[in-house]
C-alpha positions in Angstrom: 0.0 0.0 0.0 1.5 3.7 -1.1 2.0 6.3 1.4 1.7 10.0 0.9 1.2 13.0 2.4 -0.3 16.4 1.2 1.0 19.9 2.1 1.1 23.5 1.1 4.5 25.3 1.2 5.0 28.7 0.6 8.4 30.6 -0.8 9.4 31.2 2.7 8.5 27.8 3.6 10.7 25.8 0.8 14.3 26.0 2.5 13.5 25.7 5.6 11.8 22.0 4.8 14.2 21.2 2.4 16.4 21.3 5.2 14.8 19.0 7.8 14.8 16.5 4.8 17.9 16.8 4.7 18.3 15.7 8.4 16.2 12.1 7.0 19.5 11.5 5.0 21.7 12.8 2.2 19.5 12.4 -0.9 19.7 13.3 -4.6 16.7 14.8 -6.3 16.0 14.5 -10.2 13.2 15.1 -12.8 11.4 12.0 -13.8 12.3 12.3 -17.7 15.9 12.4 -18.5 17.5 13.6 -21.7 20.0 10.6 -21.2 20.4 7.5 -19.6 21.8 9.1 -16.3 19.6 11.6 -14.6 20.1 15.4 -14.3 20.6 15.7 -10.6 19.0 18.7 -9.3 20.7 20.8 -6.7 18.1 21.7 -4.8 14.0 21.1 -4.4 13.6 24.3 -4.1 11.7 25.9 -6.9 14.0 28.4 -8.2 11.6 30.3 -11.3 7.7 28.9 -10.9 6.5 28.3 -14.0 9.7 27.3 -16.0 10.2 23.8 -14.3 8.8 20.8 -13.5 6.6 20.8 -10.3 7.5 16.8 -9.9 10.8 15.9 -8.6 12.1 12.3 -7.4 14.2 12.1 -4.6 16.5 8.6 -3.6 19.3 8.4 -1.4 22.6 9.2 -2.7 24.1 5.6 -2.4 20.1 3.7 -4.6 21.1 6.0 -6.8 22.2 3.5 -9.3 19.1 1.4 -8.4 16.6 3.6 -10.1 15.5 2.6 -14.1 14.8 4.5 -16.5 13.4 3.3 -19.8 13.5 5.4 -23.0 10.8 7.0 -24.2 9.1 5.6 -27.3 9.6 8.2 -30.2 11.8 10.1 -28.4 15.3 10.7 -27.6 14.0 11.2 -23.8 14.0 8.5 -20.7 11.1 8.1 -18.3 12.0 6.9 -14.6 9.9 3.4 -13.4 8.3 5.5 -10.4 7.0 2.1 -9.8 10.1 -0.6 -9.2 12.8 2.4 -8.4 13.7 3.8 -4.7 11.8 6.7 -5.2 10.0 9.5 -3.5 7.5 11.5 -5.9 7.6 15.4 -4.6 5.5 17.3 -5.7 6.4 20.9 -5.3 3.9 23.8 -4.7 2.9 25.6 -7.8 2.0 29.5 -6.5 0.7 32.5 -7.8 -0.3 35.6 -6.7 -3.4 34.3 -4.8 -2.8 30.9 -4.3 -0.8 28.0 -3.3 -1.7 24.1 -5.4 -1.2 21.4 -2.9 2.0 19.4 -3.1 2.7 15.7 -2.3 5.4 13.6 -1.0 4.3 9.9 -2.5 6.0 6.7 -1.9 4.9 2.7 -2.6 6.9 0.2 -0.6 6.2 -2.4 -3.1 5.6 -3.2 -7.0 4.4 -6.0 -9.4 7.6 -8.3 -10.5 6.6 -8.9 -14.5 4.8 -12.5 -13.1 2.6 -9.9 -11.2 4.0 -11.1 -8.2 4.2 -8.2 -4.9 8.0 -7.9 -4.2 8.8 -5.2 -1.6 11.4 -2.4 -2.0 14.5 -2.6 -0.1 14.0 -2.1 3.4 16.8 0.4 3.9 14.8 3.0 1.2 11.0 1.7 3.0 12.9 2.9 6.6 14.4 6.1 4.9 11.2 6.8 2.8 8.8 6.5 6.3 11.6 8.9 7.9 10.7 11.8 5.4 7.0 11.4 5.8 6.8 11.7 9.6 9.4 14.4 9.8 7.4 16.1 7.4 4.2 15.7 9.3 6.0 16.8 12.5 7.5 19.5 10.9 4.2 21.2 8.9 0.8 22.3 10.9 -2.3 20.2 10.2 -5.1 21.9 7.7 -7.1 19.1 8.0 -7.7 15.6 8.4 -5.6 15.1 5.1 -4.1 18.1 4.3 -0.7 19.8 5.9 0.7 23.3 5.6 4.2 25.3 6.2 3.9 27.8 8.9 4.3 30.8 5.9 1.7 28.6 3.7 -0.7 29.1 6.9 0.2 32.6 7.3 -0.9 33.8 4.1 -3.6 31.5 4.2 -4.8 33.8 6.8 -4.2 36.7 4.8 -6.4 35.9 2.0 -4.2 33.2 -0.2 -6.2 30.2 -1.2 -4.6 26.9 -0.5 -5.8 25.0 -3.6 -6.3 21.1 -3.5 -6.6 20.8 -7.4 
């Protein structure tokens, strides 16, 4: 069963929680479509221009790194990452504007279906790592609601009028 957790993060909020996932363990963080066979490895999660990058970013620990697949893309001269079998945490970053913040995501399955369609876990080392980032994350951000989190600047303009956006 997949584990995730939704959030809003402001500007403000973004190095400050990159940060304390930081503290979970040192982790790389890619886009999930490569222009070769070895990923572009981002140097930060932080969104540095909104609206000129991708709002989904993978992160694995430094050392799986070489555990996650990446098949090319039919057509294309591009590779697509197997979110699926790979060591992988989908983050989805916050996209803003001037009166709103979209809900972001940190995702994670702890198993996939072998090609007999058989349930084989991920390695527990990433499961362990990948449970770490979720409940720092919930420590660290404010409850919304029942299923929804948010950064301490996220709930601040929240009060000031800024819609937190779940779609």
């Amino acid at each position: 069963m997949s584990r995730q957790i939704n959030f809003f993060l402001a500007e403000e909020d973004e190095a400050p929680f990159e940060a304390m996932l930081r503290e979970s363990g040192p982790f790389i963080a890619f886009p999930d479509v490569w222009q070769s066979p070895v990923p572009d490895v981002e140097p930060t999660i932080r969104i540095r221009k909104m609206g000129a990058e991708a709002m989904l970013v993978l992160l694995t620990l430094k050392h799986m790194g070489q555990e996650v697949g990446a098949r090319r893309t039919p057509g294309k001269l591009s590779y697509i990452v197997d979110t699926r079998r790979s060591p992988v945490i989908e983050f989805t970053r916050c996209f803003r504007g001037d009166t709103f913040i979209r809900r972001g995501r940190l995702y994670y399955s702890p198993t996939y279906y072998d090609e007999d369609g058989q349930s084989q876990r991920k390695s527990e080392d990433f499961v362990r790592w990948a449970e770490d980032v979720l409940v720092r994350t919930r420590r660290w951000l404010r409850r919304v609601d029942d299923h929804t989190y948010a950064g301490p600047a996220a709930q601040n303009a929240a009060a000031r009028g800024v819609e937190l956006k779940q779609f």
